[in-house]
C-alpha positions in Angstrom: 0.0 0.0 0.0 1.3 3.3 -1.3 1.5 5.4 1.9 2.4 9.1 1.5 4.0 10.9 4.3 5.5 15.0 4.6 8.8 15.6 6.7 8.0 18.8 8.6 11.1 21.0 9.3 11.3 23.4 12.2 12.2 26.0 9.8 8.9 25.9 7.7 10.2 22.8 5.0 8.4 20.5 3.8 9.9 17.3 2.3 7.1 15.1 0.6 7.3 11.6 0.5 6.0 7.8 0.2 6.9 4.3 0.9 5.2 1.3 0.1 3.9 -0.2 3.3 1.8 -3.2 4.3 -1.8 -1.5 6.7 -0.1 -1.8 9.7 3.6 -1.5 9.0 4.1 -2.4 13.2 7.0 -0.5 15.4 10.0 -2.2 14.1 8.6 -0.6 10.4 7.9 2.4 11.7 11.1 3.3 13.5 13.5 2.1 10.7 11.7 4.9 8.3 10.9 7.4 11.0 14.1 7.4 13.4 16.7 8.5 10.8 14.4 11.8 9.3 14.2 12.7 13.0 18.5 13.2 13.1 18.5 9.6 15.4 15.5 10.9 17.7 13.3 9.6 19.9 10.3 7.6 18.4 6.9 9.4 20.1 3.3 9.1 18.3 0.8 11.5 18.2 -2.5 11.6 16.9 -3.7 14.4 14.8 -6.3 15.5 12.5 -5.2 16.4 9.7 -7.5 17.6 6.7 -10.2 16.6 8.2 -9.1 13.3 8.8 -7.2 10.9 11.8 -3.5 10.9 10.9 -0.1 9.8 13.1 2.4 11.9 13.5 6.0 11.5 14.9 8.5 13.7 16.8 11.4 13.4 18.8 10.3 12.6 22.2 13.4 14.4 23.5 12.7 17.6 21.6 12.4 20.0 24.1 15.3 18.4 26.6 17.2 18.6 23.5 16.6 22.7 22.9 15.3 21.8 19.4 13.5 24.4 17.9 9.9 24.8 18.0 8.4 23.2 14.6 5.4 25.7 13.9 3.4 23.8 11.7 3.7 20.6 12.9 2.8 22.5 16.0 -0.8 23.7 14.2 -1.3 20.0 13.4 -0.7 18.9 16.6 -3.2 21.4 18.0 -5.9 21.3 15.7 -6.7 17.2 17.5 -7.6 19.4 20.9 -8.5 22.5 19.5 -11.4 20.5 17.3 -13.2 19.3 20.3 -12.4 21.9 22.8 -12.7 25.1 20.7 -12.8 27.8 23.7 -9.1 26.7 24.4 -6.5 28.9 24.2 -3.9 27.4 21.3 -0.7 28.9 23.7 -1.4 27.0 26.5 -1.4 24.0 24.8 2.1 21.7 24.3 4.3 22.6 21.1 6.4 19.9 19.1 10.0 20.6 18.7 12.5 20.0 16.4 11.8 17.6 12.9 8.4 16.0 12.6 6.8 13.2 9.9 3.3 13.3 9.5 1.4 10.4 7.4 -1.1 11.0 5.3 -3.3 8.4 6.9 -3.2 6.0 10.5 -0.4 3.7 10.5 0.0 2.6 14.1 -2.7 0.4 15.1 
């Protein structure tokens, strides 16, 4: 199954991208694709909406220990998940992802 994914850089690039995967690729999938565009990070999901539609995302989980820079769009992304069912939040008091992030274009950790 074609699966298309975008590398999200903290400095606003955007690397697009696909790999042929089975529906559930599993972790050991996952991580060898996902670790190395994340510069040897640590594997963490997140769920997002994106488009309209349930998406994973990864980041480093050490992003912020790190001091990696804060990735704006895959910050939006991130956001949108929370900011969909609790409109009347404030988006700055909600987390931020740091540093390089790959968002798929549909669920891939089941």
């Amino acid at each position: 199954m074609r699966t298309g994914y975008q590398v999200l850089k903290p400095d606003g690039t955007i690397v697009e991208s696909e790999t042929d995967w089975p529906h559930a690729p599993g972790y050991v999938g996952i991580k060898s694709l996902v670790e190395p565009l994340l510069d040897g990070g640590t594997l963490e999901r997140v769920s997002v909406l994106h488009n309209g539609r349930a998406t994973d995302m990864f980041v480093d989980g050490d992003g912020v220990s790190k001091g990696l820079g804060v990735n704006i769009e895959a910050t939006k992304i991130y956001r949108a998940n929370w900011l969909t069912r609790y409109p009347e939040t404030d988006p700055n008091t909600l987390s931020a992802i740091y540093g390089t992030a790959v968002l798929f274009a549909r669920r891939i950790w089941f």
